[in-house]
C-alpha positions, 0 to 999 in steps of 0.5 A: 481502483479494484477492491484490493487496490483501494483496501491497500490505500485505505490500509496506507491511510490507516498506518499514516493516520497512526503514526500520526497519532504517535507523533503527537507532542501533548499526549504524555507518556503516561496516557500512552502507558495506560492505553497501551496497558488495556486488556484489549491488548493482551488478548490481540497479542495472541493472534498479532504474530500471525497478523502481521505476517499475513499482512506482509505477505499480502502486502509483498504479494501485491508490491511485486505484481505492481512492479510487474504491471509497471515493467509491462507497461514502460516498454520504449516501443508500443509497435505499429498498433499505436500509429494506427490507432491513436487513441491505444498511445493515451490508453497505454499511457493511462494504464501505465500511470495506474500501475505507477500509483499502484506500486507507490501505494503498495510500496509505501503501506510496505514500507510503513508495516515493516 
């Protein structure tokens, strides 16, 4: 995977292990008030608004040029380079696959972020 593909899937990771966290039962809503009531908090919330928009943005960005790359590569026809060269069939294939994981991948960290 290129560095944005991998930054994308380790930012999926992130959100997945968060949300994780927040669904866990033995942490009362106590604890939480007081975490979520940290200093650290107040002073991220200036810049949060700004964040988050830049992070959909990216996130958008890179949905719509998966979906590209997907449209590029699902075409019915390869043309006659693929029956004179067998091996373009299976590179083909390879790069559609890519491009298919790249738009779940994208599309899910989206869809979480939202």
């Amino acid at each position: 995977m290129t560095l944005q593909w991998t930054a994308v899937a380790l930012f999926l990771y992130v959100e997945i292990g968060i949300l994780v966290i927040l669904c866990l039962p033995f942490i009362s809503a106590r604890r939480w008030q007081i975490i979520f009531q940290l200093r650290i908090w107040s002073f991220m919330a200036r810049f949060w608004n700004k964040v988050f928009l830049t992070m959909i943005i990216i996130l958008i960005v890179l949905f719509l040029d998966a979906v590209r790359e997907v449209r590029k590569y699902s075409v019915k026809d390869f043309g006659t380079d693929t029956k004179l060269q067998p091996n373009m069939f299976d590179h083909l294939h390879m790069k559609l696959f890519r491009s298919q994981r790249n738009l779940y991948i994208s599309g899910f960290a989206l869809f979480l972020w939202l």
